[in-house]
C-alpha positions in Angstrom: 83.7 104.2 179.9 87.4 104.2 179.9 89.0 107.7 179.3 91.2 106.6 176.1 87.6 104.7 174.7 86.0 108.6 175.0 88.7 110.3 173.4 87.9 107.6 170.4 84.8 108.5 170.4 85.2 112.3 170.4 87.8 112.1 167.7 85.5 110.2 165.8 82.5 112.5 166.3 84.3 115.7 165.6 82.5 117.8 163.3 83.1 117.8 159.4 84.4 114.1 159.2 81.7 111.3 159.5 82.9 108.1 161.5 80.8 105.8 163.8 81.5 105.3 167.1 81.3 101.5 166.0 84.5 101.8 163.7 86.6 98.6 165.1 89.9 100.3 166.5 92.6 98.3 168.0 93.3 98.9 171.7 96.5 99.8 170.7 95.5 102.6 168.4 93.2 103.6 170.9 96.2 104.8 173.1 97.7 106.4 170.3 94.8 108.5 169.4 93.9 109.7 173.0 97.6 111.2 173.1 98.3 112.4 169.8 95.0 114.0 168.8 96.4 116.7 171.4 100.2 116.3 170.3 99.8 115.7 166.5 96.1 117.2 165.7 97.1 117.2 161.8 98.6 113.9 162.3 95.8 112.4 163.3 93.4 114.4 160.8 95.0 113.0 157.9 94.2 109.4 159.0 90.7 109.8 160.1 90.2 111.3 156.4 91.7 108.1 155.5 90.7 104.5 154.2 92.7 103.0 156.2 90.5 104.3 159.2 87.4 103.2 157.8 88.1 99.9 156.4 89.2 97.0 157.7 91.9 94.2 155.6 89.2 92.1 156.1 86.7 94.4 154.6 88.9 95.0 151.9 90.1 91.5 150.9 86.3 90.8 150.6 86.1 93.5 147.4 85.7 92.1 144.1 89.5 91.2 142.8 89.8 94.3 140.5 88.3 96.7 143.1 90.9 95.7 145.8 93.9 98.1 146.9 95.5 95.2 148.7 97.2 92.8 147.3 97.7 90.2 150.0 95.6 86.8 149.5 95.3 86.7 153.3 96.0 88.8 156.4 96.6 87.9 160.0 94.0 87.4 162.0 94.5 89.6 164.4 95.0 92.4 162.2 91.8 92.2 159.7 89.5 93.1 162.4 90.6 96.1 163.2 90.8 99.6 161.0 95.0 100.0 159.8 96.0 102.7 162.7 99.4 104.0 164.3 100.0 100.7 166.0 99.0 98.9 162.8 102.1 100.1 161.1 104.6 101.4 163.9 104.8 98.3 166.4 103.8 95.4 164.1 107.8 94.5 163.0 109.2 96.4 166.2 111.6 93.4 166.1 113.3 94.1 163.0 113.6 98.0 163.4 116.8 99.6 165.2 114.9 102.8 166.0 112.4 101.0 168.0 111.9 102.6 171.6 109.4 101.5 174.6 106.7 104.6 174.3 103.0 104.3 175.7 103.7 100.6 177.0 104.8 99.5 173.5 107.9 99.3 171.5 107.2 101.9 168.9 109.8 102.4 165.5 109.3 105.9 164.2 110.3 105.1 160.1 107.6 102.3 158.7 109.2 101.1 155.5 107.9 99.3 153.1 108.7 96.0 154.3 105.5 96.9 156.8 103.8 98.0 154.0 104.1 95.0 152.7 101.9 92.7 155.2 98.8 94.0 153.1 101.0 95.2 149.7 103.1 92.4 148.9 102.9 92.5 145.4 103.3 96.5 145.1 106.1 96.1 147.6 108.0 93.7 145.7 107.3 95.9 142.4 108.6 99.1 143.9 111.5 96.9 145.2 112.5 96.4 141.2 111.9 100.2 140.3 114.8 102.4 139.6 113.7 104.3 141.9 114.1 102.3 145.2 118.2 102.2 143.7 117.7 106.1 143.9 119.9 106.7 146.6 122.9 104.0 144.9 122.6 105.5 142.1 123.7 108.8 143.1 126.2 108.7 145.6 127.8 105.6 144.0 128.0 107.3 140.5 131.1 109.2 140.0 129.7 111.2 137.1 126.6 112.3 139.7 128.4 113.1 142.4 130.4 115.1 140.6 128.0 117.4 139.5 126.4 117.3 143.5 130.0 118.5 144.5 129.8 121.4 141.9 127.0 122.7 142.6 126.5 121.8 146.5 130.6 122.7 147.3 131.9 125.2 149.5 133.8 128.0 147.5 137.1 129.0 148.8 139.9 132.1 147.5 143.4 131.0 148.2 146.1 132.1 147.4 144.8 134.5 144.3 142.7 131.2 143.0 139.2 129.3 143.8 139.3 126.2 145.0 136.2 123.6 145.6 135.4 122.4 149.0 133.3 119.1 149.8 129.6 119.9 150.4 128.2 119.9 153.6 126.3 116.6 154.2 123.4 118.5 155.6 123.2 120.6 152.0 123.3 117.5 150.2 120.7 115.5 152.4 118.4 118.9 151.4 118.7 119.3 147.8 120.0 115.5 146.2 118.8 113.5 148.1 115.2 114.8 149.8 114.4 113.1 146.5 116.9 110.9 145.8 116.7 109.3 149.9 119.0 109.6 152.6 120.5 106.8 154.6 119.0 106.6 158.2 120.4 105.1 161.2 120.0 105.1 164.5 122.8 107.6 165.9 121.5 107.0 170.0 118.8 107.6 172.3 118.0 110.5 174.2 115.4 111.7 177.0 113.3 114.7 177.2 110.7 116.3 179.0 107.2 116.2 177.9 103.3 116.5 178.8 103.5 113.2 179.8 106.9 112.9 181.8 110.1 112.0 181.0 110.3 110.0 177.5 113.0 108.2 175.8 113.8 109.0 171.7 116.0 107.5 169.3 118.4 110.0 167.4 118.4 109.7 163.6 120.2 110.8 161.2 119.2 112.4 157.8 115.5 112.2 159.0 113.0 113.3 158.7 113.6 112.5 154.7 110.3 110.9 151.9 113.4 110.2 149.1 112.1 107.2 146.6 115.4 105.1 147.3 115.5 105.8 151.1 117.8 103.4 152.6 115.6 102.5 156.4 117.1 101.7 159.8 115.6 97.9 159.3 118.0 97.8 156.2 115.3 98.3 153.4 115.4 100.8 150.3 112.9 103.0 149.3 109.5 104.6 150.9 106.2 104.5 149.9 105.6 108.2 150.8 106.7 110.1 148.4 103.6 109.1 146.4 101.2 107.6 149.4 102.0 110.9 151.4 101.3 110.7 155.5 99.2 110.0 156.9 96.2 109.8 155.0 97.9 107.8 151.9 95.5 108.5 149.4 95.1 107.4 146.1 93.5 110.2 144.1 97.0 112.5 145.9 99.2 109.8 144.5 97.8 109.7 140.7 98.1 113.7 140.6 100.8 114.9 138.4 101.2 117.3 141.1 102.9 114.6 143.0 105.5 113.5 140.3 106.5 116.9 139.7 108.2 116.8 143.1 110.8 115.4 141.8 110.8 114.9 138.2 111.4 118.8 137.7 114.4 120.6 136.7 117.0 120.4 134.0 117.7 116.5 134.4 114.6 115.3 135.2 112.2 117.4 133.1 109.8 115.2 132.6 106.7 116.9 134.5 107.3 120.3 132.9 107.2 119.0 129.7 103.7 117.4 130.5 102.6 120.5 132.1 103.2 122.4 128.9 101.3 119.5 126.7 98.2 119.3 125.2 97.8 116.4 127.9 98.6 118.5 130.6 96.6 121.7 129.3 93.7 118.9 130.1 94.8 117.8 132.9 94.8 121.4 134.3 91.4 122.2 132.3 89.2 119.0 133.8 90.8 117.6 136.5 88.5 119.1 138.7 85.3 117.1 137.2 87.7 113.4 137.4 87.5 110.8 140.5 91.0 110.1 141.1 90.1 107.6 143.9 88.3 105.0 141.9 89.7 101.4 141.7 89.9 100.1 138.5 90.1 103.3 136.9 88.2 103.5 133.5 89.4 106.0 131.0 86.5 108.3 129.4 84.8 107.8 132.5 87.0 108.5 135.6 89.0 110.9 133.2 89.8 111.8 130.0 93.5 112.3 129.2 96.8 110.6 130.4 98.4 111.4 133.8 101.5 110.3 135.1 99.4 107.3 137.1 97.6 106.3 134.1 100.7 105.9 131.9 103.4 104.0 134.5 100.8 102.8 137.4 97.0 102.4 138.0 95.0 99.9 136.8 93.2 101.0 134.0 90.6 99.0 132.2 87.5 100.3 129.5 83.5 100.2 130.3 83.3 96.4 129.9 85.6 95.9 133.0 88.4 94.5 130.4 91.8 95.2 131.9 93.9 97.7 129.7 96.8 97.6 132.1 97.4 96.2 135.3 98.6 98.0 138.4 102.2 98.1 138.4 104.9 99.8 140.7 107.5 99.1 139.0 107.8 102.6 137.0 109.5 101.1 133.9 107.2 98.4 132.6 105.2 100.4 130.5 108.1 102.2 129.1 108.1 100.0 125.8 104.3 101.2 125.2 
């Protein structure tokens, strides 16, 4: 048996997280896993709690249409045989990334945006493309009024001459406050080499990363990221319809809009029941999955009632329920 094919097989046996050793991994993957279960342990324990380690896009494409959590009508060949693993999304557009880097006998691109997303998500992909919130990072360093208010509470304070005086905030203040929800801008600033268990390695240098901001503009040129909401690496659902997730941005004085849930009678239940809801089911069916609005139910999931009738459709583009 080949060492890396062992290592597969002891992740996947590892006590408190059921996986057979028959679970189709891609080669690929394979050599991910044998180095980063050592390097990355939480890494990798997100994913193998994952769907995307237990289900193929061939599995999934075969679900009943209003059960699926793909919305591609057909995937490459080559890739719906095998569970969705690092290689999966980190080499399959290498081509089109800038921050791609030989590592492990592949070229590797450390930032998977959501144009990779998008071999299996089209349809969400194109959604989230039209959503305020992939324009997050425009919107505020191209709006005067915004970055006036960055600058005033971000700037540098200086005394001279017997007055105060407003310096220009330091880029790395802004990149933490602004725009760790609003998105940096992330480019490939070089490469450099360092030591590590495994010899010598070669990195690429980026700037304003790491950074999960909704309008996140991507080395390959894309905005946005699905990980504010679909957090790595395990990308779940039931974390993504969670209030819990909103509120890390939509809190504060100009976006209040989770406290003032938290504080209603929807989010008293929320708080009260949540324990006794399945987040995770797809369609979701209100008065049996749960039993008061959340954030999800309101601008995303797909909702529909007992008889399978479709009350909303799935929908990432946060505004198209706003007229209801």
């Amino acid at each position: 048996m080949r060492p890396v094919t062992l290592a597969i097989l002891v992740l996947f046996l590892s006590p408190g997280i059921s996986f057979s050793a028959e679970v189709p991994v891609s080669e690929a993957t394979e050599a991910c896993l044998g180095c980063h279960a050592l390097s990355t342990p939480g890494i990798v324990s997100d994913w193998k709690k994952s769907r995307h380690s237990r289900v193929t896009p061939k599995e999934a494409l075969a679900r009943p249409k209003l059960e699926r959590r793909v919305s591609a009508e057909k995937i490459d060949e080559r890739l719906g045989k095998t569970v969705v693993g690092c290689a999966e999304c980190h080499t399959l557009n290498s081509e089109k990334h800038p921050d791609s880097f030989e590592h492990g006998g592949g070229n590797v691109h450390v930032v998977v945006s959501p144009q990779d997303c998008a071999v299996c998500h089209p349809a969400e992909r194109e959604q989230y493309d039209q959503n305020l919130m992939s324009r997050a990072h425009g919107n505020l360093v191209k709006n005067p009024v915004y970055r006036n208010l960055a600058d005033s509470i971000n700037g540098i304070q200086k005394f001279d001459k017997g007055r105060t005086a407003l310096q220009p905030p330091d880029e790395q203040t802004n990149a933490d406050s602004c725009l760790f929800c609003h998105g940096t801008e992330v480019k490939v600033k070089g490469f450099r080499s360092r030591e590590t268990g495994m010899g010598e390695m070669k990195f690429p240098i980026l700037s304003n990363w790491p950074n999960q901001g909704t309008g996140r503009i991507n080395p390959d040129g894309t905005r946005g990221a699905c990980t504010p909401c679909h957090t790595r690496h395990g990308f779940s659902i039931e974390t993504a319809r969670k209030p819990y997730t909103c509120s890390t941005c939509h809190k504060g004085p100009d976006v209040p809009a989770y406290k003032v849930y938290e504080v209603s009678k929807h989010g008293n239940l929320f708080s009260s029941h949540q324990k006794s809801w399945d987040f995770d089911r797809v369609p979701w069916t209100p008065g049996r999955d749960y039993t008061a609005p959340t954030c999800a139910a309101c601008h995303v999931s797909l909702v529909v009632n007992e008889g399978g009738e479709v009350i909303a459709e799935r929908s990432h583009k946060m505004s198209d329920r706003l007229p209801w």
